[in-house]
C-alpha positions as CSV (number, residue, x, y, z in Angstrom):
1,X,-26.6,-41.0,-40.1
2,X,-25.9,-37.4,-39.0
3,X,-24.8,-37.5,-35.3
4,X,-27.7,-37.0,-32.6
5,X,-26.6,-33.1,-31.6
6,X,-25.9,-32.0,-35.3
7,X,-29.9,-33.5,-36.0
8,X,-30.8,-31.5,-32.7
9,X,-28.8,-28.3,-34.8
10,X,-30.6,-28.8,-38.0
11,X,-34.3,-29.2,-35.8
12,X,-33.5,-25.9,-33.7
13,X,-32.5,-24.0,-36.9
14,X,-36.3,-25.3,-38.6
15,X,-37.8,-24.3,-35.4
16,X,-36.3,-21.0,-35.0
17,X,-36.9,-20.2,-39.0
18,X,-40.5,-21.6,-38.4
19,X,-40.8,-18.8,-35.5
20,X,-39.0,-15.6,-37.1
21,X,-41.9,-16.2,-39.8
22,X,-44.4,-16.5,-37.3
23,X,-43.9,-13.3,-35.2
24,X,-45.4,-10.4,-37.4
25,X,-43.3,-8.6,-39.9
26,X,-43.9,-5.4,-38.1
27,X,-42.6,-6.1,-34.7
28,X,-38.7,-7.1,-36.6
29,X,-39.2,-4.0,-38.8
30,X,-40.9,-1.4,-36.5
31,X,-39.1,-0.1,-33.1
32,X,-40.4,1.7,-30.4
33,X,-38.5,5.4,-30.4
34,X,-34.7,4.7,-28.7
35,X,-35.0,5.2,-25.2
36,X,-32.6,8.2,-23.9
37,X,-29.5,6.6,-21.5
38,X,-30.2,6.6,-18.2
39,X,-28.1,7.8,-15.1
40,X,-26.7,4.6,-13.9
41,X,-25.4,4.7,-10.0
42,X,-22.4,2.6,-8.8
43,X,-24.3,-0.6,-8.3
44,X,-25.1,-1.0,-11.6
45,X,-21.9,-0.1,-13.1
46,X,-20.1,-2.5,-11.2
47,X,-23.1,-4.8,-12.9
48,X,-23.0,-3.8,-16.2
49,X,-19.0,-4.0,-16.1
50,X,-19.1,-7.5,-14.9
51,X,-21.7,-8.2,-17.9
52,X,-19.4,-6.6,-20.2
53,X,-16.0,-8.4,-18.8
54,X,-18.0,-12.1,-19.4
55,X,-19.2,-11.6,-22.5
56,X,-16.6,-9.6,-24.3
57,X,-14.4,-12.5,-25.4
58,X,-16.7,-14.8,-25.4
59,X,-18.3,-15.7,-28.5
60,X,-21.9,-14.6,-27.1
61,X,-22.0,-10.7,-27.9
62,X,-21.6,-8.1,-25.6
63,X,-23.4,-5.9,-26.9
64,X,-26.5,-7.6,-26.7
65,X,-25.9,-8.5,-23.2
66,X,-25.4,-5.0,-22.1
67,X,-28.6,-4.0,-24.0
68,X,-30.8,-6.7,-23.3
69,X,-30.2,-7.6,-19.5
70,X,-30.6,-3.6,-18.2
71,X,-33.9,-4.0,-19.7
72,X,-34.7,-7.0,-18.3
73,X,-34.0,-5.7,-14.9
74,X,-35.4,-2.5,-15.3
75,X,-32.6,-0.2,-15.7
76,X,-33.3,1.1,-19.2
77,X,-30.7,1.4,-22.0
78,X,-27.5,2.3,-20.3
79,X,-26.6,4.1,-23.7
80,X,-24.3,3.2,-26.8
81,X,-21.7,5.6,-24.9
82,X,-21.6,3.7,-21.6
83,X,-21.1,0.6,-23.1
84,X,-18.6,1.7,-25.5
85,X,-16.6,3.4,-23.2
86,X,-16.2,0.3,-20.2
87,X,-14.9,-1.6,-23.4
88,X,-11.7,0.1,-22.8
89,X,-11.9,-2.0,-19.6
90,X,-11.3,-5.1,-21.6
91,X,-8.8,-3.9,-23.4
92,X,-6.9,-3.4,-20.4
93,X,-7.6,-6.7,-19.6
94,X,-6.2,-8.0,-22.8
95,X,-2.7,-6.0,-23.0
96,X,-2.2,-7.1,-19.3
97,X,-3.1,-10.9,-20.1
98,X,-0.9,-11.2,-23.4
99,X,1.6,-8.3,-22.7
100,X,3.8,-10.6,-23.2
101,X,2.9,-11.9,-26.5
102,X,2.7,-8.4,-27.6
103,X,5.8,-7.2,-27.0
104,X,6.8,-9.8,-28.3
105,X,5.2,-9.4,-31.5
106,X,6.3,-5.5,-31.8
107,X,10.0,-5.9,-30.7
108,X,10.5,-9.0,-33.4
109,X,8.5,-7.2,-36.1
110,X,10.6,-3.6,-35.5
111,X,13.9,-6.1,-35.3
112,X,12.8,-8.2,-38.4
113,X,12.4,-5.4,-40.1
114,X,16.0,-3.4,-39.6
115,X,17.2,-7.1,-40.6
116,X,15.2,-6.7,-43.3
117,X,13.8,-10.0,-42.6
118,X,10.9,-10.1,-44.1
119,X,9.8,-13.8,-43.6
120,X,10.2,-13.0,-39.5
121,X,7.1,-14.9,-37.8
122,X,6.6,-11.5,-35.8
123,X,7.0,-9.6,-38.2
124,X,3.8,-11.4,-40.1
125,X,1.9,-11.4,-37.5
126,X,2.0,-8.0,-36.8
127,X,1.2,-7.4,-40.5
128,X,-2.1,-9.7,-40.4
129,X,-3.3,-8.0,-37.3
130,X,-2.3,-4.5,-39.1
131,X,-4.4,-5.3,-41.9
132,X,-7.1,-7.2,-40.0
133,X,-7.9,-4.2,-38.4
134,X,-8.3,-1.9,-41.7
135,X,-11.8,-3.8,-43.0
136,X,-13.7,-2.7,-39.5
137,X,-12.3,0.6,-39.3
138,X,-12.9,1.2,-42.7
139,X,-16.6,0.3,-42.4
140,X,-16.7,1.7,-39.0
141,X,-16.3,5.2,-40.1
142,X,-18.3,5.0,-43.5
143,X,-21.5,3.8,-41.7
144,X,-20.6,6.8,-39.0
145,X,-20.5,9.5,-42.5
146,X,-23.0,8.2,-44.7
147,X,-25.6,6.7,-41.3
148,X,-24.8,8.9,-38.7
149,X,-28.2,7.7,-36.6
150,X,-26.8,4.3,-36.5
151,X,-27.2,3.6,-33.2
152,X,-30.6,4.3,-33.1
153,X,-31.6,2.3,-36.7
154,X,-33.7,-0.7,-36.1
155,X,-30.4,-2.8,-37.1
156,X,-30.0,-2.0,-33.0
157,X,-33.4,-3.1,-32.1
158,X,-33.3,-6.3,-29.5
159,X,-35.3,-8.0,-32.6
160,X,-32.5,-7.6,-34.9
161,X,-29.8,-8.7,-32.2
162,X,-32.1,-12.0,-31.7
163,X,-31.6,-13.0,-35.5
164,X,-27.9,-11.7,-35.3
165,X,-27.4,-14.1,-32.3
166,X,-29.6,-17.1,-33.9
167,X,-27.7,-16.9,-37.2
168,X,-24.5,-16.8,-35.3
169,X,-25.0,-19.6,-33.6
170,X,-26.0,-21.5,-36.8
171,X,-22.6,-20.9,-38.4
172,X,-20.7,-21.4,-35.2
173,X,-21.8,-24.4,-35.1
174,X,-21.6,-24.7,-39.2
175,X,-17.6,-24.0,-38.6
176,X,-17.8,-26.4,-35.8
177,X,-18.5,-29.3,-37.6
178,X,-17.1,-29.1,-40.4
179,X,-13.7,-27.2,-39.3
180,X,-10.4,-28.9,-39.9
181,X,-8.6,-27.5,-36.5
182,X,-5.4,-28.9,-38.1
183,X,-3.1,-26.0,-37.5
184,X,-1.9,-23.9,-34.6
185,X,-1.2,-20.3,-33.3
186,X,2.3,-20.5,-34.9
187,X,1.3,-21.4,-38.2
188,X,-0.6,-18.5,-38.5
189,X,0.3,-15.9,-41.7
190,X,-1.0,-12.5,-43.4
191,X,-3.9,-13.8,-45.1
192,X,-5.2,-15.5,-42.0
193,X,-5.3,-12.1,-40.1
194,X,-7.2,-10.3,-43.0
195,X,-9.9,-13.0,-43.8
196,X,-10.5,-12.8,-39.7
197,X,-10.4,-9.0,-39.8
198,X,-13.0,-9.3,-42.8
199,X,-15.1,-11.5,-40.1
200,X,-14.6,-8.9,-37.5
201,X,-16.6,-6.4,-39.5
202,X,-19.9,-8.4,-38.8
203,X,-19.4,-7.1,-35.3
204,X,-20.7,-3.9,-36.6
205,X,-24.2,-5.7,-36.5
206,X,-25.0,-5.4,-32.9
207,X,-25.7,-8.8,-31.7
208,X,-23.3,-10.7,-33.9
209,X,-20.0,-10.6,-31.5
210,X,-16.8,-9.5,-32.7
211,X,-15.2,-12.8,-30.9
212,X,-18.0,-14.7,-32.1
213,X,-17.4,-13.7,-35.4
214,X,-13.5,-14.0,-35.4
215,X,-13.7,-17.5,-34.0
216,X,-16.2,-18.7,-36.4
217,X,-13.9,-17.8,-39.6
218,X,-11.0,-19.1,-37.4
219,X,-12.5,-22.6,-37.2
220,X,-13.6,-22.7,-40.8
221,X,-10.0,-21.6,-42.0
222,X,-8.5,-24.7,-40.1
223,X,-7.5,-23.5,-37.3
224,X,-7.4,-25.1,-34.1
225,X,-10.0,-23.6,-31.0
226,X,-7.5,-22.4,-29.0
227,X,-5.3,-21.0,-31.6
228,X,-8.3,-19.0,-33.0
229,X,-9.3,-17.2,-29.6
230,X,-5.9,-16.3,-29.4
231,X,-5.7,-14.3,-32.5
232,X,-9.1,-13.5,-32.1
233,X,-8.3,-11.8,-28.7
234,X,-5.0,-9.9,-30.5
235,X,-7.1,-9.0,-33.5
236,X,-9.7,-7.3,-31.1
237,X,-7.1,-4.7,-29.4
238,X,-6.7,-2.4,-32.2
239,X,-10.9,-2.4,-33.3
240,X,-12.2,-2.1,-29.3
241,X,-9.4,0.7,-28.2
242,X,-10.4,2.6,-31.6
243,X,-14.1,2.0,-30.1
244,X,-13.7,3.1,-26.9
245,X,-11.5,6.2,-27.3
246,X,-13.5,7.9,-29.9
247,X,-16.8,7.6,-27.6
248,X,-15.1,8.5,-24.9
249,X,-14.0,11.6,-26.9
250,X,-17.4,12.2,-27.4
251,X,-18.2,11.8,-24.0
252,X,-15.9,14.4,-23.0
253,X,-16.7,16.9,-25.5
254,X,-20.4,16.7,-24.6
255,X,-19.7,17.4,-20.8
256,X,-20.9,14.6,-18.2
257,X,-21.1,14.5,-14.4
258,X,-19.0,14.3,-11.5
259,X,-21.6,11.0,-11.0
260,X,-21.3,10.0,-14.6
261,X,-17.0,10.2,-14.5
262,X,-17.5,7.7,-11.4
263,X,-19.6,5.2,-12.5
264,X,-17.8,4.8,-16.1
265,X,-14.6,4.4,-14.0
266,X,-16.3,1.7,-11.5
267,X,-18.1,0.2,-14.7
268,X,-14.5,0.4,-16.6
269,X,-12.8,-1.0,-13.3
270,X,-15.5,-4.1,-13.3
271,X,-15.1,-5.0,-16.5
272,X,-11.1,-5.2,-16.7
273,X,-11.6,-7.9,-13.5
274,X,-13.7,-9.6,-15.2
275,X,-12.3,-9.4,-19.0
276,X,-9.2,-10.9,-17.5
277,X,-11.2,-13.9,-15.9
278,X,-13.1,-14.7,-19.2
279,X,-9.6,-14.6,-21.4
280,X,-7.6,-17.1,-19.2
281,X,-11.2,-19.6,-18.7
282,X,-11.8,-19.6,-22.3
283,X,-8.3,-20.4,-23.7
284,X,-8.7,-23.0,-21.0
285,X,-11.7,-24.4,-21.7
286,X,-10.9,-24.9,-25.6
287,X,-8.2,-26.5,-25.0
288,X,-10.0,-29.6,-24.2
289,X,-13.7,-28.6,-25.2
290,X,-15.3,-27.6,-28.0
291,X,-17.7,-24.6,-28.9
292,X,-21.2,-26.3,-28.9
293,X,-22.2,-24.8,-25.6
294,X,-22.0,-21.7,-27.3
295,X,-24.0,-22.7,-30.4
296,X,-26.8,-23.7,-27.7
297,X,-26.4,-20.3,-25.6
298,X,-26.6,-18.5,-28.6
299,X,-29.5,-20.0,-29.9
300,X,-31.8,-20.2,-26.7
301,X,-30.7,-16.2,-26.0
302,X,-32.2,-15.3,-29.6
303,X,-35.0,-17.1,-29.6
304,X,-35.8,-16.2,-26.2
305,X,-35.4,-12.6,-27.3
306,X,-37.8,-13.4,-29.9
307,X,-40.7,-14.6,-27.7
308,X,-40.3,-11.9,-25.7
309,X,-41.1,-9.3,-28.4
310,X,-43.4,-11.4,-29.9
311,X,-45.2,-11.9,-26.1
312,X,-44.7,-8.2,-25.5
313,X,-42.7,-9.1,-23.0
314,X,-39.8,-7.1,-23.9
315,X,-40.2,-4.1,-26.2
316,X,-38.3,-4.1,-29.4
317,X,-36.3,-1.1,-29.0
């Protein structure tokens, strides 16, 4: 017999099926028009950075965080830009917490390859995360040519990030059980890095969660928790600075505020603090944990989203 949580899994996932059916068609297909951003002051940047610094690196989604909980407390949509732009926050956080590791990585590739050593350990690693990143910058800018109202497509509505989070979960926990977590961060070559960059184009879905996503293939490729968030995190510096730069861009080149400069820098400031304390509790915590409360996280959020719209509780925009 199955053990108890994986027949609590299998129950939820029935349930949760069972309730996607039930909530009309038109409320997952239809959105109300996309809200314009709102001004955001200093209070809830610092907010908002701290929501994006928690949920970043963890396998939960950021991106529906920062879009659902500014509704729920009444802010409004703080804008694709916003949130795009205190990512770059996290990557701060990241180079400062693994600076180490990558200079590493750069300095033995560069040496490995004037030695023409082609085998060098850096030297593939730096090659997996190379071509990890292609897949999601690839898709990135072909949805941006050929769907250049992405961000305001139902694929962005809080319905569609409930199913992206349920389904998630499901396959989390999928990888979960039936991952082999039988090899480590050092065993690690080029094909590893491009399946997970593959993975890391899901992220494109909002809701789904680029670490989410990355750790999911991780565990189902054999590799251990801890090593997977590693990579995951290393994999995520190239994709999230490419992210962040070219809305900031945008920003710019669109004009904004004296106010609207000093809450994205309090909002990018917040997040960085926080980034950092999520990177060094999770590698902790899978060191000697597993990912279930994630699974359950994941699940609950979605199907909470879900009630909500279906309750009119929460518009699905």
């Amino acid at each position: 017999m199955a053990p108890a949580k994986y027949r609590i899994l299998a129950l939820c996932s029935a349930v949760t099926a069972s309730a996607v059916m039930a909530i009309p068609v038109k409320v997952l297909s239809q959105t109300t028009p996309e809200p314009t951003a709102t001004q955001l002051n200093i209070f809830q940047a610092i907010i908002l950075g701290i929501v994006q610094g928690l949920t970043e690196f963890l396998p939960i989604s950021s991106t529906a965080h920062l879009k659902v909980i500014p509704v729920l407390l009444g802010w409004g949509d703080p804008g694709v830009a916003f949130t795009a732009v205190i990512q770059l926050g996290s990557i701060a956080a990241v180079l400062w917490y693994f600076w180490g590791d990558i200079t590493q990585i750069i300095m033995g590739a560069f040496t490995a390859i004037r030695q023409k050593n082609y085998k060098s350990y850096d030297l593939r690693l730096a090659v997996g995360i190379a071509l990890g990143t292609l897949p999601i910058v690839f898709f990135g800018l072909l949805i941006k040519i050929l769907v250049p109202d992405f961000d305001k497509s139902p694929v962005r509505s809080l319905g569609a990030i409930a199913i992206a989070s349920i389904v998630m979960s499901l396959l989390l926990g999928l990888a979960e059980k039936l991952g082999k977590r039988q090899r480590n961060f050092e065993q690690l070559n080029i094909i590893d890095g491009v399946l997970m960059g593959l993975a890391q184009t899901l992220a494109l879905i909002p809701g789904v969660s680029r670490s989410g996503s990355t750790l999911t293939a991780g565990l189902f490729m054999g590799l251990e928790r801890g090593a997977a968030a590693r990579f995951s995190f290393l994999l995520g510096i190239p994709a999230i600075t490419l992210a962040g730069l070219v809305e900031l861009k945008d920003v710019i080149g669109a004009g904004i505020s004296n106010d609207g400069i000093v809450t994205m820098v309090v909002g990018v400031i917040s997040a960085a603090i926080f980034s950092y304390l999520a990177i060094a509790w999770l590698l902790r915590f899978l060191q000697t944990q597993n990912t279930w409360i994630f699974v359950w996280y994941r699940l609950a959020f979605g199907i909470a989203i879900l009630s909500a719209i279906a309750t009119n509780l929460l518009p699905n925009s």
